[in-house]
C-alpha positions as CSV (number, residue, x, y, z in Angstrom):
1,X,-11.8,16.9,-4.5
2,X,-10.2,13.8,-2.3
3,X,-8.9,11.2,-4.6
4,X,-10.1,9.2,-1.5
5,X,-11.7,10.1,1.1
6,X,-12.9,8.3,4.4
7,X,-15.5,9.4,6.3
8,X,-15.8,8.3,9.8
9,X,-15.2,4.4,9.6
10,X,-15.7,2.0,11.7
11,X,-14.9,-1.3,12.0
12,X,-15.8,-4.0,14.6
13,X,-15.0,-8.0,15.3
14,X,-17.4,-8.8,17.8
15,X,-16.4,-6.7,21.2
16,X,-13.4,-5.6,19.4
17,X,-13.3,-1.8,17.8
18,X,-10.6,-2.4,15.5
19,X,-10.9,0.9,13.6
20,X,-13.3,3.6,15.7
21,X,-14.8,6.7,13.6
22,X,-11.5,7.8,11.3
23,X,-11.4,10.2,8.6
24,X,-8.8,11.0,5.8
25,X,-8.2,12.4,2.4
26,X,-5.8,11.5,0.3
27,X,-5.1,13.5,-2.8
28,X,-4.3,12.5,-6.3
29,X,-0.7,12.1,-6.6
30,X,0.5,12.2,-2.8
31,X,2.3,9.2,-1.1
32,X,0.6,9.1,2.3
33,X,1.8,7.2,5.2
34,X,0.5,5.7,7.6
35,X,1.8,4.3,11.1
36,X,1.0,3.0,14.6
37,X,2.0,0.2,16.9
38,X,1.3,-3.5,15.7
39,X,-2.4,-4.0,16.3
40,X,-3.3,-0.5,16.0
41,X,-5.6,-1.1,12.8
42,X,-3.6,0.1,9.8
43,X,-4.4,-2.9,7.6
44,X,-7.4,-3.5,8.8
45,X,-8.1,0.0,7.6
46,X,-6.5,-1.5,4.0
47,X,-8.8,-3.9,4.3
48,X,-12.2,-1.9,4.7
49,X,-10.3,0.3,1.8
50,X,-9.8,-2.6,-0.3
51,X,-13.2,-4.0,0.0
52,X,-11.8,-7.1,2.1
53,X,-13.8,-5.6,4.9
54,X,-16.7,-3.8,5.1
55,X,-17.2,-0.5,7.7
56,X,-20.1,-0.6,10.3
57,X,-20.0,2.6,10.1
58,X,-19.4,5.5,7.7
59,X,-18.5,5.7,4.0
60,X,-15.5,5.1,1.9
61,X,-15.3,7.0,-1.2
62,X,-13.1,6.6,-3.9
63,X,-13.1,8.8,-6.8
64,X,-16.4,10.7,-5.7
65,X,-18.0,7.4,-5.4
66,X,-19.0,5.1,-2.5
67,X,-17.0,1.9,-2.8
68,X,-17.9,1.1,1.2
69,X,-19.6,-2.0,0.3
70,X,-18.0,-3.2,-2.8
71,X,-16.2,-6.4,-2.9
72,X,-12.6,-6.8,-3.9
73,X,-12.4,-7.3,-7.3
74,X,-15.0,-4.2,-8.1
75,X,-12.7,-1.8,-5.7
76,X,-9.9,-3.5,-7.8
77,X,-11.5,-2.6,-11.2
78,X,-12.0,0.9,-10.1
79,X,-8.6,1.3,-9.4
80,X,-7.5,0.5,-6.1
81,X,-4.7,-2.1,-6.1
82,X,-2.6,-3.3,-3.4
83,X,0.2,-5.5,-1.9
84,X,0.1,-7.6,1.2
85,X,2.4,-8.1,4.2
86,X,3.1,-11.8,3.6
87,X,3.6,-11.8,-0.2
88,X,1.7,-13.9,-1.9
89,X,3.2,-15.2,-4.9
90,X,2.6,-18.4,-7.1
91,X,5.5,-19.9,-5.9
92,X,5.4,-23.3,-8.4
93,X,5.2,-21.0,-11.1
94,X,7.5,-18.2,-12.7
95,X,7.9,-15.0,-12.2
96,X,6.3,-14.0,-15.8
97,X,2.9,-16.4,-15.1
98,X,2.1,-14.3,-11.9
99,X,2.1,-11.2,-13.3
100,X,0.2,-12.0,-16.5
101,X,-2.2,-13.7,-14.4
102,X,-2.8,-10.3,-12.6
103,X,-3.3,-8.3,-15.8
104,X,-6.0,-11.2,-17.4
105,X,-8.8,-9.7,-15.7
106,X,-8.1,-6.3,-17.2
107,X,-6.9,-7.2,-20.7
108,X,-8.7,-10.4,-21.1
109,X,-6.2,-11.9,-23.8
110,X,-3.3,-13.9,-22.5
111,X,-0.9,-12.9,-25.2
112,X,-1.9,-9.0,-24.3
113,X,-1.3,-10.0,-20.7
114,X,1.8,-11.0,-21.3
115,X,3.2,-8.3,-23.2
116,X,2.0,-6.4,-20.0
117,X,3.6,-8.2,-17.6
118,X,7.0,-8.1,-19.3
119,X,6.5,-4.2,-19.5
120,X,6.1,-4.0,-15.6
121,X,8.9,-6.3,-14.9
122,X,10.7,-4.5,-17.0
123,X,9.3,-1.1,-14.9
124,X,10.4,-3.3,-11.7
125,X,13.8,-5.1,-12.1
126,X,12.5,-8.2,-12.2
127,X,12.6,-8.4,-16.4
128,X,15.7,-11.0,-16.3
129,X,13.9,-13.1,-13.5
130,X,11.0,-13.5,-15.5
131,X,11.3,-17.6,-16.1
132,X,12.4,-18.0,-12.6
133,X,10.0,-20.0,-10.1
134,X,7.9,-17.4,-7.2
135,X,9.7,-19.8,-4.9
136,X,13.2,-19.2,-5.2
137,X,13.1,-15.2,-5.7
138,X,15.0,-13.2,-2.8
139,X,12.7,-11.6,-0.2
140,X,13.8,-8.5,-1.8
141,X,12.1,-10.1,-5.2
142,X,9.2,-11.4,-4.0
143,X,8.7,-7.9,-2.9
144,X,9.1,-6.4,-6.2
145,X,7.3,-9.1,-7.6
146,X,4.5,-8.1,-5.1
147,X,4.3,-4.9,-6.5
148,X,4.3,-5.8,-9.8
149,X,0.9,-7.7,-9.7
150,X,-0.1,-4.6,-8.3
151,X,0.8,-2.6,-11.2
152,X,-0.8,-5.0,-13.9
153,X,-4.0,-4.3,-12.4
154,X,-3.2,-0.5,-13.7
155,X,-4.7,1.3,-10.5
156,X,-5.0,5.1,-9.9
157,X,-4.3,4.7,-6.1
158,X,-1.7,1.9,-4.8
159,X,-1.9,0.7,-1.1
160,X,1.3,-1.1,0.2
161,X,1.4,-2.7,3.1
162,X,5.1,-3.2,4.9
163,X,7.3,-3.9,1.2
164,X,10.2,-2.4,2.8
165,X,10.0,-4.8,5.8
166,X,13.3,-7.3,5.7
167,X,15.1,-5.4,3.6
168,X,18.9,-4.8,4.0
169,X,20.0,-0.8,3.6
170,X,20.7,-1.2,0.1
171,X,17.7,-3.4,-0.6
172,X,15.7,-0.2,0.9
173,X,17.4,2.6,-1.2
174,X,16.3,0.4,-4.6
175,X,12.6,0.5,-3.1
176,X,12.4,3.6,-2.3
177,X,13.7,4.4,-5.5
178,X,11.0,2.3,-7.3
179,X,8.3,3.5,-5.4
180,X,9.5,7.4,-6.6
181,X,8.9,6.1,-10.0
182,X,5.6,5.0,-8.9
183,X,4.4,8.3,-8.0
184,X,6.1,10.0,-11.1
185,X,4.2,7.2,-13.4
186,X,0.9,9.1,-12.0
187,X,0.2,6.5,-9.4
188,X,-1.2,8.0,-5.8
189,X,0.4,5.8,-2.8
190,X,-1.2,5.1,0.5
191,X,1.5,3.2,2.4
192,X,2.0,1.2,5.9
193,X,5.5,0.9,6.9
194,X,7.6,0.7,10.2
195,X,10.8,1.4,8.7
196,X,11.1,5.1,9.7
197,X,13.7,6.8,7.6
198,X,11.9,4.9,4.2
199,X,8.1,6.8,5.6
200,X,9.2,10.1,6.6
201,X,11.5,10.8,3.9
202,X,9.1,9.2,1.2
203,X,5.8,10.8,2.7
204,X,4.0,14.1,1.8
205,X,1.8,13.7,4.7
206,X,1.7,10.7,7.8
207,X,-1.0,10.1,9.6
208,X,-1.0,7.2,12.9
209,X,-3.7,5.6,14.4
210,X,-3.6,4.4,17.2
211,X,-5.6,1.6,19.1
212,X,-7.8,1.6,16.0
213,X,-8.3,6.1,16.6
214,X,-6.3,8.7,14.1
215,X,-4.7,10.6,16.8
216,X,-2.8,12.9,14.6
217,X,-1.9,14.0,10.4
218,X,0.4,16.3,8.9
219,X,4.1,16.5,6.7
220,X,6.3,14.2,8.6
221,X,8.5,17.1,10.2
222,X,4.7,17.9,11.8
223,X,4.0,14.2,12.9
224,X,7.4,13.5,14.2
225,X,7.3,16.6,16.7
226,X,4.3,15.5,18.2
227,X,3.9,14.7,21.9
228,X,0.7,12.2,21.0
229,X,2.9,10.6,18.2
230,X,6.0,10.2,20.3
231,X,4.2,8.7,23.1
232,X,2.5,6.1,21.1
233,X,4.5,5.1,18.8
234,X,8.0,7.1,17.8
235,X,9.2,6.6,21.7
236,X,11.5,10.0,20.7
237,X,11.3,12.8,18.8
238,X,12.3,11.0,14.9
239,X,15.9,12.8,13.5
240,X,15.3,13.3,9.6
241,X,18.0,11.6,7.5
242,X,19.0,12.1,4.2
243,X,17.7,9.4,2.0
């Protein structure tokens, strides 16, 4: 059974079809990628995940049950969690506040929240930053501090959305690396990113949509051979690198 699984969502603006009748199953314990052009619908297809967005069409199910129309907060309490493209961070307050603010709802008790919090930014690298202000952490940081709030929510499936994006080569090899420790900690990953060699080395399975359609899933050495991929998106055939 499908840790999640996605049945035939779709998602509309008014005329626009930003997501048009896509499937997929992730399984408990996999990183799954997930790319296309800009505008192709990958977060949007967050969103609808989520529960920022709800599908026109078809079902979401998480966990063998339908979270379609669920708000946030309940698809958050089930055990979805997620980062954002433009980090959001409480930047007039440190680093420690807005990751105990992300455990409260869970553990109700500040000082419990707290003891939390420390643990993950121990778990992150961010421990020694933790009286520093949102506001002057490195993009690299903010990053990890994005993540973080993530992990205080204690979810079973993580969706992250571009964190490698900015980063300098070394910057990427530490989030990798964290993201690896993700997935060992028993966390399943469902993950947007452009940065190729970080996706296909990272990645037990890819899949790419394209003008809001899944034209094509499989292991990345599957994906990256494939004409429909290539043409859309890869513009040549991707060379695997050791990462």
């Amino acid at each position: 059974m499908a840790l999640l699984d996605i049945q035939s969502v779709t998602k509309r603006f008014g005329g626009l079809v930003a997501i048009h009748n896509v499937s997929l199953q992730i399984h408990e314990g996999e990183i799954m990628g997930l790319i296309g052009p800009n505008g192709a619908g990958k977060t949007t297809l967050f969103n609808l995940i989520s529960g920022f967005y709800t599908a026109d069409k078809g079902a979401i199910i998480f966990q063998n049950e339908d979270i379609t129309h669920l708000p946030p907060h309940e698809c958050c309490r089930r055990g979805i969690g997620r980062t954002f493209q433009i980090v959001k961070t409480f930047p007039n307050h440190d680093v420690l506040y807005n990751v105990t603010v992300a455990a409260l709802p869970r553990l109700k008790k500040v000082k419990a929240a707290k003891e939390a919090a420390l643990e993950i930014l121990g778990f992150v690298g961010l421990k020694e930053k933790k009286e520093q202000m949102g506001h002057s952490l490195t993009l690299a940081e903010r990053k990890r501090l994005e993540i973080a709030k993530a992990l205080a929510t204690k979810p079973k499936l993580l969706l992250l959305d571009e964190v490698m994006a900015g980063l300098n080569p070394a910057e990427l090899e530490e989030a990798l690396s964290l993201i690896r420790k993700i997935r060992e900690g028993g966390i399943t990953i469902f993950l947007i990113e452009h940065v190729m060699q970080a996706i296909m080395n990272l990645s037990d399975r890819i899949a790419i949509i394209h003008y809001g359609e899944k034209i094509a899933e499989g292991r990345p050495q599957e994906v990256a051979k494939d004409r429909r991929v290539i043409e859309a998106y890869l513009g040549k055939e991707y060379v695997f690198q050791e990462s």
